[in-house]
Each structure stands twice: as structure tokens, then as C-alpha cells.
C-alpha positions as CSV (number, residue, x, y, z in Angstrom):
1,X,83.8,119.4,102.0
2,X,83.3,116.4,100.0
3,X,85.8,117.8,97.1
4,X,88.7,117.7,99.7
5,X,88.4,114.8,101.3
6,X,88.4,113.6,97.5
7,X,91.3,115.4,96.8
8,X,93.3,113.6,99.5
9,X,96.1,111.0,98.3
10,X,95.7,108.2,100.3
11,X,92.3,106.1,101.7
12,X,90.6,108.3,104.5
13,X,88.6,106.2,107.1
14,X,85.3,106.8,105.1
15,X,86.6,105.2,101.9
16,X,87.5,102.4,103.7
17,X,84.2,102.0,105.3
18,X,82.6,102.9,101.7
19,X,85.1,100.0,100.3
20,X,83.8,97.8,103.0
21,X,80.2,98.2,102.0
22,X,80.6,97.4,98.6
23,X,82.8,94.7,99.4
24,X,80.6,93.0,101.6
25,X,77.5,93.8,98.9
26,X,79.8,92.3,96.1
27,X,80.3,89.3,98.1
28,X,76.6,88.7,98.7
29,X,76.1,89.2,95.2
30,X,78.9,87.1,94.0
31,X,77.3,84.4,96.2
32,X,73.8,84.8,94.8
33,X,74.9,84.2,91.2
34,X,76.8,81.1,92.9
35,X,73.8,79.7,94.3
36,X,72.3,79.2,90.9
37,X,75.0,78.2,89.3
38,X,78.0,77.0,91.3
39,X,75.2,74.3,93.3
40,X,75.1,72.5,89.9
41,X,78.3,70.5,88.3
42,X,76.9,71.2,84.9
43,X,76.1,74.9,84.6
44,X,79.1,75.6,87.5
45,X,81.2,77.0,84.8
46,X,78.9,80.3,84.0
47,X,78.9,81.2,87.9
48,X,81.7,83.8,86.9
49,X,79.8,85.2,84.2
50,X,76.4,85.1,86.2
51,X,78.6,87.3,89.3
52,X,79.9,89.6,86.8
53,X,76.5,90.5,85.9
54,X,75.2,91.2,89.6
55,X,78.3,92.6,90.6
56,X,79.4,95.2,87.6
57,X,77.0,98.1,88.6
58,X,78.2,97.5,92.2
59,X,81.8,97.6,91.3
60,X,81.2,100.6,89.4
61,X,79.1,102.6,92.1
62,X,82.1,101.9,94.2
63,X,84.5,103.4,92.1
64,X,82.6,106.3,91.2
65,X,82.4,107.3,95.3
66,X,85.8,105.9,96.2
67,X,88.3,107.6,92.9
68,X,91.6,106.7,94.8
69,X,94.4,104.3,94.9
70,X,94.5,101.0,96.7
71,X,90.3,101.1,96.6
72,X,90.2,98.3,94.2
73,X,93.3,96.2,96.1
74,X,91.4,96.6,99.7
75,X,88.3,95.0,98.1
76,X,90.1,92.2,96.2
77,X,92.3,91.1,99.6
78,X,89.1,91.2,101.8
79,X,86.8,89.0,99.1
80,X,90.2,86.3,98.6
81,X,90.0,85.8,102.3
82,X,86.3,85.7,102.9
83,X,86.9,82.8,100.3
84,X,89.8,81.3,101.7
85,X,88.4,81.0,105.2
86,X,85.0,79.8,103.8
87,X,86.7,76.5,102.2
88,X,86.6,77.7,98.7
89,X,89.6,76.5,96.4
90,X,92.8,78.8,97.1
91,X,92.6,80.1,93.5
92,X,89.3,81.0,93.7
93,X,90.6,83.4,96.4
94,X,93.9,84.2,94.5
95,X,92.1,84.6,91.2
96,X,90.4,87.4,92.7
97,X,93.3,88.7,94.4
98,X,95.6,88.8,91.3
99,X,93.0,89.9,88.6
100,X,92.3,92.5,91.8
101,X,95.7,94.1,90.9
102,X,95.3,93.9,87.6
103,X,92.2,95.8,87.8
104,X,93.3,98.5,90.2
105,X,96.7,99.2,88.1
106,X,93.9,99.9,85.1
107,X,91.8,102.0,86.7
108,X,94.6,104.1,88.2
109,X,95.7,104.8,84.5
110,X,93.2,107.3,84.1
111,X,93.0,108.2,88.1
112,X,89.9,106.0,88.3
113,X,87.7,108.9,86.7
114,X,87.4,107.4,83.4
115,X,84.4,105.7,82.4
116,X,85.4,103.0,79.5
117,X,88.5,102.4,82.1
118,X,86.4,101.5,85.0
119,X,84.2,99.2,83.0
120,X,87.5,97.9,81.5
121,X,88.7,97.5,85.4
122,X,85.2,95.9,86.0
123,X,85.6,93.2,83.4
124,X,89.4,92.4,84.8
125,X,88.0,92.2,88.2
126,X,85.2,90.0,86.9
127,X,87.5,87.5,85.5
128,X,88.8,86.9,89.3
129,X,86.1,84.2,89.6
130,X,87.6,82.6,87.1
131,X,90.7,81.3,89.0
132,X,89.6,77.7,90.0
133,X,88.3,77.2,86.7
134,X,91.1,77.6,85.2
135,X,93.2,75.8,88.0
136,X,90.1,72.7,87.0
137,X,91.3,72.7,83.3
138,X,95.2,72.9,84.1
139,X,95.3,70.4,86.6
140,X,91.9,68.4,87.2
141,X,92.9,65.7,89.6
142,X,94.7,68.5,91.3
143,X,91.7,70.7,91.6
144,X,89.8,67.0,92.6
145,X,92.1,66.5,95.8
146,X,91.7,69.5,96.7
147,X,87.6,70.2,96.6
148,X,86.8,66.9,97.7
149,X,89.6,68.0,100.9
150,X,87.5,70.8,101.6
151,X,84.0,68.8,101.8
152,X,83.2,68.4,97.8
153,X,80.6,65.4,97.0
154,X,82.8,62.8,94.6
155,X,79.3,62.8,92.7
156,X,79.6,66.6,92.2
157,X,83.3,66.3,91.3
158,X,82.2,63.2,88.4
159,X,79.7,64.9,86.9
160,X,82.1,68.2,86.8
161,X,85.1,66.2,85.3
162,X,82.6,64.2,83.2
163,X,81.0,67.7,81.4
164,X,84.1,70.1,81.1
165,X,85.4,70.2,77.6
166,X,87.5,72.8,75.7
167,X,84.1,74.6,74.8
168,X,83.2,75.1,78.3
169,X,86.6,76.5,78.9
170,X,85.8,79.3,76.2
171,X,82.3,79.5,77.2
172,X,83.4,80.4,80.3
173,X,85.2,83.3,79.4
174,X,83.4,84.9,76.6
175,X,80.2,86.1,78.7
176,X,82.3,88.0,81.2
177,X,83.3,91.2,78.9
178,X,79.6,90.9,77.6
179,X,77.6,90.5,81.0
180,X,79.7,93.1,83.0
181,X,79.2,95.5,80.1
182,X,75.4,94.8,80.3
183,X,75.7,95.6,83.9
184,X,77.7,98.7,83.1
185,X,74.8,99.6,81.0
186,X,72.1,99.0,83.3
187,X,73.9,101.2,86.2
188,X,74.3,104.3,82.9
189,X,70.8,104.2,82.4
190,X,69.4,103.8,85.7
């Protein structure tokens, strides 16, 4: 029974519900590396990193059980509004959104059963978190008005505008590929 419901095309009512699990254990997750990272101005800028390391054997369990289109998207449009309705910056949300697509068009190139493909999709997906960063080093009075809008501390913001340099900016990015695949590990040998 299991083989044909995953032969069906489309998302049956139990890969949504599957979907909505991880989602909601991918968002607990993502906030738990938030909370030791995100709470402080200074080491803020590894809390992507830090959530692709929690989150990269959850995202792969969850395309190991759900190997179908529109999986991936589902997740991605649930966790950009969880953010946007929690007060988090609006690329926070879209970063995960878009690198969401990104991520799901990757993984369908090998009909989600490929292993260095998923991990591949994982690390895309990963970089999601990266969106306000990046919004922060584009535009940083910008990204000011609009976190100290939505409730930031100016002290928070200072300390933020007063550490980020170039470095951090690569710093940033170049734990992703390297924690996710660390998770990726972990999950193949556990």
C-alpha cells in the first residue's frame, strides 16, 4: 500500500500532514539555533548556519518520506508566513520562500530520490535564512527602519551596524554548505 500511494502524482492528504510535521519541527528548530544566535547583535550573522545544522537531517527525513512535487514549496510558503506574521523582516520570510523554489526545482531534477541532490536541495533551502542578511548588507538603514518598526532595540540595531563588515558577509555564507552537510552526515550514519 505504501508503494502506491507513493506512486501517485500529486500530494495525497498524508504527505501534506507529513509536510506539516516537518514543517512545524523545522521551524522549532530553526528557532532554537535563533535563540543562541539571533538574541545577540554580534554572533546574529551565524544563526543561518547554526539552523542549517539542526535542520538538515530534518529536511532530509522529510524528503526521504514525502518523494513528490510541491513537498519542498508547501514547506517553504508555510515557514515565510509563520515569519511574516511573527514580525520577522519580510526577507527573512521571502528568503526562505524563494531559495524554497530553488530547492524544490533541484530536488525534482532527479524525482527527489537522489541522495547528493537532496543534500544539494538541503543546502539551497538552508541559505533561505539568509535573506535579511543579505537585505542588512544591501541596504542597512533600510533593513534599520524596518527592524526597529517591528519592535528592534536601537542598541541591538548599533551594535549590529557597528560589527558587520565584508568578512561577516562571507562568514556567513561559507558554514552553510559545510554545517548542512555535517547534518547530512549525522542523519547517514545514524
Amino acid at each position: 500500500m505504501a508503494d502506491r500511494t507513493r506512486d501517485r502524482k500529486g500530494l495525497t492528504i498524508r504527505d501534506l500532514v507529513t509536510t506539516g510535521i516537518f514543517t512545524a519541527l523545522i521551524l522549532v528548530f530553526t528557532l532554537i539555533g535563533g535563540v543562541f544566535f539571533a538574541s545577540n547583535p554580534v554572533p546574529t550573522f551565524y544563526m543561518p548556519a547554526a539552523s542549517a545544522l539542526l535542520c538538515g537531517p530534518i529536511d532530509l527525513l522529510r524528503v526521504a518520506r514525502v518523494q513528490k512535487p510541491w513537498s519542498i514549496t508547501v514547506m517553504d510558503i508555510l515557514m515565510g508566513v509563520v515569519r511574516f506574521i511573527t514580525g520577522m523582516h519580510r526577507a527573512f520570510a521571502l528568503g526562505y520562500m524563494l531559495m524554497g523554489a530553488v530547492a524544490e526545482l533541484v530536488a525534482g531534477t532527479r524525482h527527489y530520490r537522489s541522495r547528493m541532490v537532496n543534500v544539494l536541495s538541503c543546502i539551497l533551502f538552508s541559505l533561505g535564512g539568509t535573506g535579511s542578511y543579505l537585505v542588512f548588507f544591501i541596504d542597512p538603514a533600510g533593513w534599520s527602519r524596518t527592524m526597529l518598526g517591528n519592535g528592534t532595540e536601537k542598541s541591538y540595531d548599533d551594535t549590529m551596524q557597528a560589527t558587520a563588515n565584508t568578512w561577516m558577509l562571507i562568514a556567513m555564507f561559507v558554514p552553510i554548505p559545510v554545517t548542512a552537510s555535517v547534518s547530512v552526515l549525522v542523519e547517514f550514519y545514524c
